[in-house]
C-alpha positions as CSV (number, residue, x, y, z in Angstrom):
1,X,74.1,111.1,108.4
2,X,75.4,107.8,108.2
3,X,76.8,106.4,111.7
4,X,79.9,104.0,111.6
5,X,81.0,102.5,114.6
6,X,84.8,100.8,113.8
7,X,86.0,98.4,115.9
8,X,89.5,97.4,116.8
9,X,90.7,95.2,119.1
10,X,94.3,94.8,119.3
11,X,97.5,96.4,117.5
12,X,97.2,94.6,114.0
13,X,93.5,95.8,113.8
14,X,94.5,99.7,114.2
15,X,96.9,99.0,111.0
16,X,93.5,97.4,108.9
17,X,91.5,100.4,110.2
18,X,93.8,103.5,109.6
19,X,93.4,103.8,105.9
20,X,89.4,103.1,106.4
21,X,89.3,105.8,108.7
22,X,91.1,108.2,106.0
23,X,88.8,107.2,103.0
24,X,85.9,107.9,105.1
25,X,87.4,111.2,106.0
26,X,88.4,112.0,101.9
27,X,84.4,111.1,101.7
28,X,83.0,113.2,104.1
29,X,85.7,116.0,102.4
30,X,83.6,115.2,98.9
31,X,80.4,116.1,100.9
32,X,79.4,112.4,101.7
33,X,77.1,112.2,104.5
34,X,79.5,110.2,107.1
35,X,80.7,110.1,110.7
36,X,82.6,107.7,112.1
37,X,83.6,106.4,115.8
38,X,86.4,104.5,117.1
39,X,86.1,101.9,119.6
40,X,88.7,100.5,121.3
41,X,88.1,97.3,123.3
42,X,91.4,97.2,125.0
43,X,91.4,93.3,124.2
44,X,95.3,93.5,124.4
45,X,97.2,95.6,126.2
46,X,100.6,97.0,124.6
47,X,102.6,99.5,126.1
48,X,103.6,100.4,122.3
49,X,100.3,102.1,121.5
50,X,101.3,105.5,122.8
51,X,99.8,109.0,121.4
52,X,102.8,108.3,118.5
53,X,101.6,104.7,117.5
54,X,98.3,106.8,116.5
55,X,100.5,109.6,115.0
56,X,102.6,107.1,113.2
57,X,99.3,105.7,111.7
58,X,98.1,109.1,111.2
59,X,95.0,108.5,112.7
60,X,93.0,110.1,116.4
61,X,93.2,108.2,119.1
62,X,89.7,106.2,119.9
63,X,87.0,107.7,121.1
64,X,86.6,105.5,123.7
65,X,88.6,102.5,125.8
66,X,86.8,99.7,126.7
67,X,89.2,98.6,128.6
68,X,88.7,94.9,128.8
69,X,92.4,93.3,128.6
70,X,93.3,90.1,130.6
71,X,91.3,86.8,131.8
72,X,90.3,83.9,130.2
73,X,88.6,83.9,126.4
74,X,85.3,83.1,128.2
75,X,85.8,86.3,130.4
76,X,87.2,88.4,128.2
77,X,84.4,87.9,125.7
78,X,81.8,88.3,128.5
79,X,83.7,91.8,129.8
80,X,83.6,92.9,126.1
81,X,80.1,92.3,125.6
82,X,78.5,94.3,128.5
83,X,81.0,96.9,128.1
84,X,80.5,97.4,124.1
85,X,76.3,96.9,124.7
86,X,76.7,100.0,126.9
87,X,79.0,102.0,124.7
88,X,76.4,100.7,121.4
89,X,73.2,101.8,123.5
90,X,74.6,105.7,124.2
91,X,76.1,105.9,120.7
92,X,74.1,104.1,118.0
93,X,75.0,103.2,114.6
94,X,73.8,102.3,111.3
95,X,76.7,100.1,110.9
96,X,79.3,98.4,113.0
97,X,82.7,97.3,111.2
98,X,84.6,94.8,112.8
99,X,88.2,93.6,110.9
100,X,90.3,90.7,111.5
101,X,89.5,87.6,113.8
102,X,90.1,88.5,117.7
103,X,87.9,88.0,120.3
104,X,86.0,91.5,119.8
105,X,85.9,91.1,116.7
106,X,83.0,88.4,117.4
107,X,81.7,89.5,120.3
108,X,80.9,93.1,119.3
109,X,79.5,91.6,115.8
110,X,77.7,89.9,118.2
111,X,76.3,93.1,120.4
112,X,75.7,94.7,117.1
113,X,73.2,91.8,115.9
114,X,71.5,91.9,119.3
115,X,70.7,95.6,119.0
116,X,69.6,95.4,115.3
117,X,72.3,96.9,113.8
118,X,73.9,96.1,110.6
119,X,77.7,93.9,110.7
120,X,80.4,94.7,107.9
121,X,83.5,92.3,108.7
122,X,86.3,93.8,106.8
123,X,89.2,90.1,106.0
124,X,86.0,88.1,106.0
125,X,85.8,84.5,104.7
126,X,89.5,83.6,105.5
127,X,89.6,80.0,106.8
128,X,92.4,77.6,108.5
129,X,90.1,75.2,108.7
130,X,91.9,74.3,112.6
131,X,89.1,74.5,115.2
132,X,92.3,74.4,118.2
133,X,92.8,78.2,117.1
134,X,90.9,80.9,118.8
135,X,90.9,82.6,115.8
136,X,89.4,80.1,113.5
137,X,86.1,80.0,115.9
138,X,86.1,83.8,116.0
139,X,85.9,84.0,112.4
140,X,83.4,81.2,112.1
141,X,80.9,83.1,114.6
142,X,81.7,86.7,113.0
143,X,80.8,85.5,109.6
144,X,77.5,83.3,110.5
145,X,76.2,86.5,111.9
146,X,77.8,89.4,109.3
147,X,75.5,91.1,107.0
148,X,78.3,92.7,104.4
149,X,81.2,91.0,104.0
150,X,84.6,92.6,102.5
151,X,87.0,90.1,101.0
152,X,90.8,89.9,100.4
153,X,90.6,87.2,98.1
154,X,88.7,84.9,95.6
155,X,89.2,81.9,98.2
156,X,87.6,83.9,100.9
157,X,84.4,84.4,98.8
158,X,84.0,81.1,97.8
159,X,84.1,79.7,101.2
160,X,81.4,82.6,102.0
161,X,79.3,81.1,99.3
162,X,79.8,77.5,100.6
163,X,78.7,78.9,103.8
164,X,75.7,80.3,102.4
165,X,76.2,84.1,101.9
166,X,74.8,85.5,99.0
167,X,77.0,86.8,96.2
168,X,75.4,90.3,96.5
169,X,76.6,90.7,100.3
170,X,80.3,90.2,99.4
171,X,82.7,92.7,98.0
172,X,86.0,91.5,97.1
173,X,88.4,94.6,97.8
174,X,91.4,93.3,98.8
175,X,93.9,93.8,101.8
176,X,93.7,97.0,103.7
177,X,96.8,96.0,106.0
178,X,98.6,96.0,102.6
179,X,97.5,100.0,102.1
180,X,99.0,100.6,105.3
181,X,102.0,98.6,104.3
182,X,102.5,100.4,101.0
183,X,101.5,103.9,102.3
184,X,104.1,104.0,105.4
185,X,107.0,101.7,103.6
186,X,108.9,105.3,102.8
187,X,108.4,105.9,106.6
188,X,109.9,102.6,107.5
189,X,112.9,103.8,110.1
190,X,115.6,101.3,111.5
191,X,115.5,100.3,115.3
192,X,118.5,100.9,117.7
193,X,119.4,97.1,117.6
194,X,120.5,97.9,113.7
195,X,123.0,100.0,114.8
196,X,123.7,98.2,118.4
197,X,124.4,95.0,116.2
198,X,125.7,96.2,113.0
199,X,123.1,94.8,110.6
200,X,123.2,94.9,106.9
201,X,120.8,94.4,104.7
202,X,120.1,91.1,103.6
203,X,122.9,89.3,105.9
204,X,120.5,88.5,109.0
205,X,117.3,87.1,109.8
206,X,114.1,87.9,111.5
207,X,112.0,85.4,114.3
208,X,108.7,85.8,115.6
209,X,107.1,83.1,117.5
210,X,103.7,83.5,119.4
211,X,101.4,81.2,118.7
212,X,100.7,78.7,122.2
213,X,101.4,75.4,119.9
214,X,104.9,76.5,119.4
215,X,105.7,78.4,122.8
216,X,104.1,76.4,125.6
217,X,105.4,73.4,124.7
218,X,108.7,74.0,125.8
219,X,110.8,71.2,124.4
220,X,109.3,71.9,121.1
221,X,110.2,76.1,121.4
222,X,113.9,74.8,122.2
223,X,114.1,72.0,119.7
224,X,113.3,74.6,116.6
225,X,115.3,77.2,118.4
226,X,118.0,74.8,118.0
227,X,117.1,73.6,114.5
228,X,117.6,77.3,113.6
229,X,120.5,78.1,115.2
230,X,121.8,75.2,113.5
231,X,121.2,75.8,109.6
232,X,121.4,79.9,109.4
233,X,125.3,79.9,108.9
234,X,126.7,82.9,110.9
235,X,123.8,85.0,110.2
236,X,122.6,86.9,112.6
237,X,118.6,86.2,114.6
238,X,116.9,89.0,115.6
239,X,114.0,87.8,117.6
240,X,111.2,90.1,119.0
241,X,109.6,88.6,122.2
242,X,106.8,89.1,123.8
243,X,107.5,89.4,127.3
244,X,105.5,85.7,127.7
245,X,107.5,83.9,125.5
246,X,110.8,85.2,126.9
247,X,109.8,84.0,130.7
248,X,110.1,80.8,128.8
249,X,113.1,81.2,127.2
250,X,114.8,82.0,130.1
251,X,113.7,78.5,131.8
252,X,114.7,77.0,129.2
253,X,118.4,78.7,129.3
254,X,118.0,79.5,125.6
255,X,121.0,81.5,124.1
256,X,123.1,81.6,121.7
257,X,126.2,84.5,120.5
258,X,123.7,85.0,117.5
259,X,120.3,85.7,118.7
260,X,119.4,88.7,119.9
261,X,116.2,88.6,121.6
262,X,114.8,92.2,122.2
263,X,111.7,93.8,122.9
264,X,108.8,94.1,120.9
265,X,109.1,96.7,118.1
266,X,106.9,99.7,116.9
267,X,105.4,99.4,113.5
268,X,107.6,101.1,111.6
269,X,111.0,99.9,112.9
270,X,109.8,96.5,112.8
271,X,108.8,96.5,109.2
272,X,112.5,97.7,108.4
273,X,113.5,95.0,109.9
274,X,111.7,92.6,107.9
275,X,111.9,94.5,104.4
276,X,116.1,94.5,104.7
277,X,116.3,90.6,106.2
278,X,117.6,87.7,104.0
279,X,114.0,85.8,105.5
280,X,111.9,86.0,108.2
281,X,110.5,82.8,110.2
282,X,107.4,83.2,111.9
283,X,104.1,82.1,113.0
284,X,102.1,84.9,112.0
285,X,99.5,85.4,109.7
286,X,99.4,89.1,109.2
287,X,103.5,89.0,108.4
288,X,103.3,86.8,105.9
289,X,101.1,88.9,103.8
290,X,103.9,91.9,104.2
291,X,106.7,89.6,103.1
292,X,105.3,88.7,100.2
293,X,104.4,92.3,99.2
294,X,107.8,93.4,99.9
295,X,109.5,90.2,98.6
296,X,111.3,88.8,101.3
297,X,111.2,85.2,101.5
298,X,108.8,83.6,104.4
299,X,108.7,79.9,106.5
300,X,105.8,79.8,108.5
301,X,106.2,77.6,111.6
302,X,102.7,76.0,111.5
303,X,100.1,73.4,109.9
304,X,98.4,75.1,108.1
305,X,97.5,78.9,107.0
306,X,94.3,80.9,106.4
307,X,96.4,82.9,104.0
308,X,97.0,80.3,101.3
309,X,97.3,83.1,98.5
310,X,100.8,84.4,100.6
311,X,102.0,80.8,99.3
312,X,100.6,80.4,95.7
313,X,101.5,84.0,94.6
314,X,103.2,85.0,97.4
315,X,107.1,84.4,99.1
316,X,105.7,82.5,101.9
317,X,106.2,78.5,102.5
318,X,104.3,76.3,105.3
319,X,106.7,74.8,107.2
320,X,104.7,72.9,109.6
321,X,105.7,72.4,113.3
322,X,108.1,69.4,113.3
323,X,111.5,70.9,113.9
324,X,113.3,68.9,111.6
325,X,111.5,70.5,108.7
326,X,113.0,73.3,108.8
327,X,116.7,72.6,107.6
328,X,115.5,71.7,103.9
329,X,113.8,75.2,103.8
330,X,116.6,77.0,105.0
331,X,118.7,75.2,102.3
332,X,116.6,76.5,99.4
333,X,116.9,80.2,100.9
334,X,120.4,79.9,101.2
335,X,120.7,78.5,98.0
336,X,119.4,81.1,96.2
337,X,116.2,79.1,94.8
338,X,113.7,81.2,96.8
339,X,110.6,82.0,94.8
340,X,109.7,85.5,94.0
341,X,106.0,87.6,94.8
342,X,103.7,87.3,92.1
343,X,101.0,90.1,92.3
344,X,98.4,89.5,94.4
345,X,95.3,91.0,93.0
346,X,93.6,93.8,94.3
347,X,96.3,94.2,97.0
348,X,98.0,97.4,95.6
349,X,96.9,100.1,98.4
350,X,93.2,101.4,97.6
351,X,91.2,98.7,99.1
352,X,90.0,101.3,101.8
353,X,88.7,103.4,99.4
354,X,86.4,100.4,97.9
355,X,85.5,99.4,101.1
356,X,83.9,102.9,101.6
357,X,82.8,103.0,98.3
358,X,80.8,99.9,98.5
359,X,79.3,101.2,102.5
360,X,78.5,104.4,100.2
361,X,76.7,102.0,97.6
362,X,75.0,100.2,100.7
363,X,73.5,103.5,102.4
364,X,71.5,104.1,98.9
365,X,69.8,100.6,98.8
């Protein structure tokens, strides 16, 4: 029997790990010789990942909680590696799959190494090439110490090979947040604030903001809130907060008759959301790679992106953070001249399935 302990972190890594967790379970149904376990760090506490988050994902719930949400990076990576070398030592593995770029995703790559056990980082190779994000040094550490690395595009491999993996540790697979994308989109549900505020397809548009370079500096959160209010015509601006950034808000006195700030959304309500809006402005990675797939256009409120493919075949643009960049962009949407997705290669829904095809290939070598 081959062991695989999965690894997830936060909410966005439960959405790259569900259709894993099925093709290993359509395996094991083809009489493949594989078990799998679910570890959940607790990294980030959300109040949305109920017994129905899991049911929505159609996936168990973890087998175990490691419980380590809160402090500083230093201690939260410190909680997760004694917690994870404990939970490693009772239940070994022949493989440990990390996905994404949190903070467990490096420190239980980093566990793993320490107790001889093989790394698979599933998004491997993705690069912003900004050191100030978290991220960025999380995926820099993951990848100098991964043994199997699977891909979502051609750019991610080649910076892999300038980094000096070998070709024959790679697989390029594609996006497995896009087969979650694409296998609940007919599931996709509308909030009560669709209703509650009348929304129509196409005639309103979606915020998120998160990142600390746009919401703790405050003048600069207010001075795009501003530049946004100011060039969306009467549309309305639905705008998910995280409780964090609303405290802010608040100070700040931030309001206006047409945004709505509300809570933070399940999955599948908030990807209705996004799929019927005219455009969404964020500063998210992951939700730039859905836009694109459902073709909704995309202005990313940063520098720069680790997801350059979202802009060169996808609907996304990069923005930057200097507010007054923002009114020329808005211009083009409303002007009708915003580009359309081109396909992405290999994002099209089976990516879990060559992910476990290629572990299947590795447990023969």
């Amino acid at each position: 029997m081959y062991n695989i302990t999965i690894i997830a972190g936060a909410r966005p890594n439960f959405m790259k790990i569900a259709p894993i967790i099925h093709a290993i379970e359509n395996a094991k149904q083809k009489g493949e010789a594989l078990a799998y376990r679910l570890v959940h760090t607790g990294q980030h506490y959300d109040k949305n990942m109920s017994g129905s988050f899991f049911e929505q994902l159609n996936i168990p719930e973890p087998h175990v909680n490691l419980e380590c949400s809160g402090g500083t990076q230093a201690e939260q990576t410190a909680a997760i590696l004694v917690n994870f070398e404990k939970e490693l030592m009772a239940n070994p593995a022949d493989l440990v799959l990390v996905v994404g770029d949190v903070t467990s995703t490096m420190a239980c790559a980093l566990v793993a190494q320490k107790l001889h056990t093989k790394v698979a980082h599933v998004e491997a190779g993705i690069r912003s090439e900004d050191w100030t994000m978290p991220e960025e040094i999380n995926r820099l550490v993951t990848d100098s110490i991964t043994n199997y690395f699977f891909t979502t595009s051609e750019l991610a491999n080649q910076n892999l090979l300038k980094s000096g993996a070998d070709e024959q540790q790679i697989f390029y697979v594609g996006n497995t947040m896009i087969d979650t994308l694409l296998k609940q989109r007919p599931n996709f549900r509308p909030p009560a604030v669709w209703n509650q505020l009348e929304l129509k397809p196409k005639s309103y548009i979606v915020m998120t903001l998160h990142r600390p370079a746009n919401v703790d500096e405050e003048s600069q959160l207010k001075a795009m809130i501003d530049e946004i209010i100011a060039n969306t015509k009467d549309l309305p601006l639905v705008f998910p907060v995280h409780p964090r950034t609303a405290k802010i808000l608040e100070r700040l006195k931030v309001s206006h008759p047409r945004l709505h700030m509300v809570a933070p959304l399940p999955y599948l309500e908030f990807n209705y959301l996004v799929e019927h809006a005219k455009a969404v402005i964020t500063d998210s990675g992951g939700i730039t790679e859905e836009t694109s797939v459902m073709n909704v256009p995309c202005m990313t409120l940063r520098d720069n992106t680790e997801r350059p493919e979202t802009i060169t075949l996808g609907t996304n643009a990069l923005v930057g953070t200097n507010p007054q960049a923002i009114k020329p962009y808005l211009e083009e949407l409303f002007n009708g001249e915003w580009k359309a997705y081109k396909t992405i290669p290999l994002w099209d829904g089976n990516t879990a399935e060559r992910i476990v095809t290629s572990i299947l290939s590795l447990t023969k070598r």
